[in-house]
TIFIGU-256094 format. One record per residue (C-alpha): residue number from 1; residue in three letters; z, y, x. Coordinates in nm, 4 decimals. Each point is the difference from the previous one (the first is absolute). Layout:
residues N
R   pos   code         c3         c2         c1
R   NUM    ALA          Z          Y          X
...
***
This chain:
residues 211
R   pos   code         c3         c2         c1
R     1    UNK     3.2617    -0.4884    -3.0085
R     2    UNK    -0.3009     0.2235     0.0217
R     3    UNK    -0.1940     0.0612     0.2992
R     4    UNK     0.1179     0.3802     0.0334
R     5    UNK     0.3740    -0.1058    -0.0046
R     6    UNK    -0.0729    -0.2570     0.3091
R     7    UNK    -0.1929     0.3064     0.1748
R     8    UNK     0.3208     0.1951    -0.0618
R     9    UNK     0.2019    -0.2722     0.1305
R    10    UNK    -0.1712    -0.0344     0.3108
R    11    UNK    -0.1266     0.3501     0.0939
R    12    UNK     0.0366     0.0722     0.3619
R    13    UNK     0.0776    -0.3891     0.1168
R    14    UNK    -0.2621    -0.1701     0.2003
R    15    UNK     0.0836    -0.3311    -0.1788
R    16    UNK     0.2066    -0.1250    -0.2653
R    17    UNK     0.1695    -0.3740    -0.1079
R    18    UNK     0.0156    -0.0929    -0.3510
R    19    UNK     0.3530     0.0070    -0.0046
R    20    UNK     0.0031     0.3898    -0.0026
R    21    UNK    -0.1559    -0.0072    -0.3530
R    22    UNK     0.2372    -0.2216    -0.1549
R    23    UNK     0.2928     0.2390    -0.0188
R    24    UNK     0.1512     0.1077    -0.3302
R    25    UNK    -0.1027    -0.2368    -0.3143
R    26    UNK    -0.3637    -0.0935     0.0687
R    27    UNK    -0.1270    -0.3436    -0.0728
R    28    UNK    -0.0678    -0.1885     0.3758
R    29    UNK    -0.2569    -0.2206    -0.2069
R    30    UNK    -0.1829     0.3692    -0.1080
R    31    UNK     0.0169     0.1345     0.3674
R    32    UNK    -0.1573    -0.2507     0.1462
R    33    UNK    -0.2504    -0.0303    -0.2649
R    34    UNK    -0.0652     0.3398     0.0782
R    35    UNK    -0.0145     0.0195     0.3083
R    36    UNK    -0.2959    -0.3488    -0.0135
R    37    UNK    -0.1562     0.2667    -0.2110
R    38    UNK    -0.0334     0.2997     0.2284
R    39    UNK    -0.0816    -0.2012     0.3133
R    40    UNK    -0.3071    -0.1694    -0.2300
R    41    UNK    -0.0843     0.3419    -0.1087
R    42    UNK     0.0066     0.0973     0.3841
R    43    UNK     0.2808     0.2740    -0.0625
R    44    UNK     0.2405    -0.1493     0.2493
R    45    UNK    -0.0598    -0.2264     0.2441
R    46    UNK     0.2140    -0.3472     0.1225
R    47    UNK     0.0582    -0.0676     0.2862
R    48    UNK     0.2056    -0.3412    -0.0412
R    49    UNK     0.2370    -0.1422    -0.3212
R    50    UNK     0.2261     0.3090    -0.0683
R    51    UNK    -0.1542     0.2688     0.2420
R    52    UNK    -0.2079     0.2729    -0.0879
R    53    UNK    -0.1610     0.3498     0.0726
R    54    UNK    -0.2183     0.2192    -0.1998
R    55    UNK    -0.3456     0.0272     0.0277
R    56    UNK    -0.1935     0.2878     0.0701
R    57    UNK    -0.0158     0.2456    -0.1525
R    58    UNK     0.3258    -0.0553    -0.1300
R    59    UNK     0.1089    -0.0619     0.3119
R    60    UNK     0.1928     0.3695     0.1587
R    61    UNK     0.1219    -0.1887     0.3187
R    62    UNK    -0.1984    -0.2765     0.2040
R    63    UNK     0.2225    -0.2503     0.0965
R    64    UNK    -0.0487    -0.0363     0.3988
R    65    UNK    -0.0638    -0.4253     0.0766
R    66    UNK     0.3421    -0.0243     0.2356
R    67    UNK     0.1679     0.1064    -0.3093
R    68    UNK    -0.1422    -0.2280    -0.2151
R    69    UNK     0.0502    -0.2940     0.2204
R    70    UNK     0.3807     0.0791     0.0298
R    71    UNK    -0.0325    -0.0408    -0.3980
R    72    UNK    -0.2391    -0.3075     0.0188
R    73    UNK     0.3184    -0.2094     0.2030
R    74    UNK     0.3307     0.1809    -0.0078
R    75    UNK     0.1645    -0.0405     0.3426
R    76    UNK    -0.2984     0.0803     0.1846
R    77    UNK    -0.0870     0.1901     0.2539
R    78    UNK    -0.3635     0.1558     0.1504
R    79    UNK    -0.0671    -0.1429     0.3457
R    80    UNK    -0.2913    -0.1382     0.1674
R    81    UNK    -0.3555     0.1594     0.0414
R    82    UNK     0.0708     0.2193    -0.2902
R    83    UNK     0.3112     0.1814     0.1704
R    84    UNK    -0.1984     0.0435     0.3509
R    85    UNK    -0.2232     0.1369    -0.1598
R    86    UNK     0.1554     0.2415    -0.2284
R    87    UNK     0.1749     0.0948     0.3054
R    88    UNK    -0.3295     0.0306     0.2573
R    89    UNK     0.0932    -0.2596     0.2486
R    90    UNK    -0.3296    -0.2100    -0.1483
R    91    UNK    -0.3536     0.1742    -0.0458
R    92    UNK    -0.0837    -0.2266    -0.2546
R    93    UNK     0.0292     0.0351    -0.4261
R    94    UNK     0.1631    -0.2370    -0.1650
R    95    UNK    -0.1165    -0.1224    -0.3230
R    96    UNK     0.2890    -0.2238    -0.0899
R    97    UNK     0.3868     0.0993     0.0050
R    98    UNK     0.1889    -0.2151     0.1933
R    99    UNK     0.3780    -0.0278    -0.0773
R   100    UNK     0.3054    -0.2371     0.1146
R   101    UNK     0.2429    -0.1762    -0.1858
R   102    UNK     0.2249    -0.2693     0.0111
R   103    UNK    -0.1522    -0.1738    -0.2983
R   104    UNK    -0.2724    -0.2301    -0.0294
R   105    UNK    -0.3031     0.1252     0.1275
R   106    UNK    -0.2461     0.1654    -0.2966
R   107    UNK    -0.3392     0.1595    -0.0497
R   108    UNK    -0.0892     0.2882    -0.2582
R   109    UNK    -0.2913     0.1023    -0.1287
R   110    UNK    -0.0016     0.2868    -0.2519
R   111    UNK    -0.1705     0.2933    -0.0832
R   112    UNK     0.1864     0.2079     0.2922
R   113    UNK    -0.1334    -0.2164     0.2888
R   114    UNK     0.0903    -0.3175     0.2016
R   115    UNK     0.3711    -0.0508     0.0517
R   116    UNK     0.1338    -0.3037     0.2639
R   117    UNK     0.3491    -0.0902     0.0081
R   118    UNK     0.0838    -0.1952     0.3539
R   119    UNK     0.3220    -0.1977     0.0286
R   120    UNK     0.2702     0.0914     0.2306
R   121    UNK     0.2937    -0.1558     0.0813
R   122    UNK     0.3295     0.2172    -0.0780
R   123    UNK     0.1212     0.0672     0.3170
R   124    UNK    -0.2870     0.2053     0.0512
R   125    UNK    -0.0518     0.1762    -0.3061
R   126    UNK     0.1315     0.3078     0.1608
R   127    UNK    -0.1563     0.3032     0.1455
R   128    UNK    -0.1457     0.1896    -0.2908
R   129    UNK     0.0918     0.3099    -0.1564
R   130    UNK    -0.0474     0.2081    -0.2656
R   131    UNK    -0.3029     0.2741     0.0496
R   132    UNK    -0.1849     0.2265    -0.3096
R   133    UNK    -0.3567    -0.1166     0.1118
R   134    UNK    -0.1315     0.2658    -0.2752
R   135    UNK     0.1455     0.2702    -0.2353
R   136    UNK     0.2854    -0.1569    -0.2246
R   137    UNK    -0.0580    -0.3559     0.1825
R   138    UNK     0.2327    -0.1460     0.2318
R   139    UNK    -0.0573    -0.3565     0.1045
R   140    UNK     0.1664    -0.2658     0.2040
R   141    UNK    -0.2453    -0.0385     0.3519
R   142    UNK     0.0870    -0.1271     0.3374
R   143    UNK     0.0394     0.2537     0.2975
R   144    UNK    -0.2689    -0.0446     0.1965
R   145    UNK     0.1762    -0.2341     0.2345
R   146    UNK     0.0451    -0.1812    -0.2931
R   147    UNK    -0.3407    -0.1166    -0.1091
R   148    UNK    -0.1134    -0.0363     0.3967
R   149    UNK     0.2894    -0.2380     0.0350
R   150    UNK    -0.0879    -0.1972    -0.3735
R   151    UNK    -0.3786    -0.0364     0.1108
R   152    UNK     0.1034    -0.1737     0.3115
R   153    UNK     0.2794    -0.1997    -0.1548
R   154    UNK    -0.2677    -0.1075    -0.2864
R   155    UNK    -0.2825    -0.0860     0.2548
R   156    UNK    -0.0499    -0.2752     0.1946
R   157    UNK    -0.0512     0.1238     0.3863
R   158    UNK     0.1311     0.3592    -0.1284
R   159    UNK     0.2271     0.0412     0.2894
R   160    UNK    -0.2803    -0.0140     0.2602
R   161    UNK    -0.1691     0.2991     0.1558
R   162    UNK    -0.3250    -0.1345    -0.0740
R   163    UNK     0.0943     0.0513    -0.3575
R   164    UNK     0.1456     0.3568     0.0040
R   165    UNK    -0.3041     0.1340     0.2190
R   166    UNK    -0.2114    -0.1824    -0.3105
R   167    UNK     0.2017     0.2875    -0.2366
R   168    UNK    -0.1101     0.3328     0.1496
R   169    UNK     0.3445     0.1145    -0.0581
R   170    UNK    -0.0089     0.4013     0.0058
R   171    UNK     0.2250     0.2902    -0.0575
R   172    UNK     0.2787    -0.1994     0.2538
R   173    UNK     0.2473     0.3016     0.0349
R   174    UNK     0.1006    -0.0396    -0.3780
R   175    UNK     0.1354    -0.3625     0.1480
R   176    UNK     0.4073     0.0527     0.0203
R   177    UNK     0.0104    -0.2568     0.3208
R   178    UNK     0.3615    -0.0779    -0.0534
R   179    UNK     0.0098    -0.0490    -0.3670
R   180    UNK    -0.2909    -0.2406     0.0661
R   181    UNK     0.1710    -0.1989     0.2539
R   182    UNK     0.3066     0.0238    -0.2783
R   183    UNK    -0.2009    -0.1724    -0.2631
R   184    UNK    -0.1512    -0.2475     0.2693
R   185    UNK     0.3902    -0.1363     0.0562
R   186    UNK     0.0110    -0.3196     0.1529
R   187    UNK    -0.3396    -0.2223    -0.0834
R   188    UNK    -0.2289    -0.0017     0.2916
R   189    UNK    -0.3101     0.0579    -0.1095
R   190    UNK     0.1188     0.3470    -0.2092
R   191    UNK     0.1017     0.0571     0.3154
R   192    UNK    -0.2809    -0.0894     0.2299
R   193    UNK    -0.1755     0.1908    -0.2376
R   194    UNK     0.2270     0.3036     0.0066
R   195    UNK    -0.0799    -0.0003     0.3902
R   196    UNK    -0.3331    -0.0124    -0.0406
R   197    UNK    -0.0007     0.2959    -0.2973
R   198    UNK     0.1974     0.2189     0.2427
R   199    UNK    -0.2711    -0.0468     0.2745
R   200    UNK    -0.2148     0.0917    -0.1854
R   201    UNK     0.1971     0.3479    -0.0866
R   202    UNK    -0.0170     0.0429     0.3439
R   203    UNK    -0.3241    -0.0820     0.0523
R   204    UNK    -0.1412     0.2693    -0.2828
R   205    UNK     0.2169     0.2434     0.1329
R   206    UNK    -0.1403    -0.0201     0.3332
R   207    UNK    -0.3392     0.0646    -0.1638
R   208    UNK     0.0890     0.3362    -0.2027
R   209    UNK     0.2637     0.0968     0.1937
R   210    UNK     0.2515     0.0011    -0.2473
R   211    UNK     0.3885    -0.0337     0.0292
***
């Protein structure tokens, strides 16, 4: 395979798996070869056995990090710091994308960023959905009720008002107080925290007057 056939191949896709290139009657052995080959030469870049994405200025579409973590560990799902604060509920960047899954947890590091995987039990690996995060991109992320209910679940004391005070949590009216009290079921500290969250609605609407 020559390097123009695999730009070909992968025009317009933010990243690409091996398996893609093995259609038809190529050699795996030669692919792979190949493909050792370009990310040596800096051509394409890997970012773990069997995952790939151009590299600029190859590269026509930048593959956004909560799409490449979906990728990283299929069956995931981008919660956590990173989803409060792609939705404005934190004030804080966050350099590492944090993601759910029922797996094992896991750690990436790869020329995209940082990428945590956090273990969750099945029963609540639920309240995600499917949103285009940028042009051509859709990811699975948690609703914003979501990843406020995952940080609490994954930290110790995260049901306390103490805690959620500690957050700064902004940007309240894009909180759907029902769905969160949905997700928060019947554990008692999602729901002690689900009080609390919807206080603190209240409490920010008081302050800006909003409805």
């Amino acid at each position: 395979m020559k390097f123009s056939e695999l730009l070909e191949i992968t025009a317009g896709l933010p990243v690409f798996e091996t398996g893609l290139l093995l259609a038809g009657d190529r050699d795996p052995k030669d692919v792979r070869r190949q493909l050792s080959r370009w990310a040596a030469d800096g051509k394409i870049l890997q970012l773990k056995r069997g995952l790939y994405t151009l590299a600029p200025p190859y590269r026509k579409v930048t593959p956004h990090p909560f799409l490449a973590a979906n990728r990283l560990v299929l069956g995931s799902y981008v919660s956590l710091q990173s989803a409060l604060a792609h939705y404005g509920l934190i004030p804080e960047y966050v350099p590492v994308t944090l993601s759910m899954t029922t797996r094992s947890p896991v750690s990436w590091e790869n020329p995209l960023g940082v990428f945590r995987f956090h273990h969750i039990v099945a029963d609540l690996f639920t309240g995600y959905r499917v949103e285009e995060v940028t042009a051509g991109q859709q990811v699975y992320l948690a609703s914003p009720e979501k990843a406020l209910l995952d940080l609490v679940h994954l930290t110790p004391g995260g049901g306390d008002p103490a805690y959620l005070e500690e957050l700064r949590l902004q940007n309240l009216d894009r909180i759907d107080q029902d769905r969160l009290h949905q997700l928060a079921g019947d554990r008692p500290k999602l729901e002690r925290a689900a009080e609390e969250i919807v206080r603190l609605v209240a409490a920010e609407r008081e302050v800006y007057g909003t409805s």
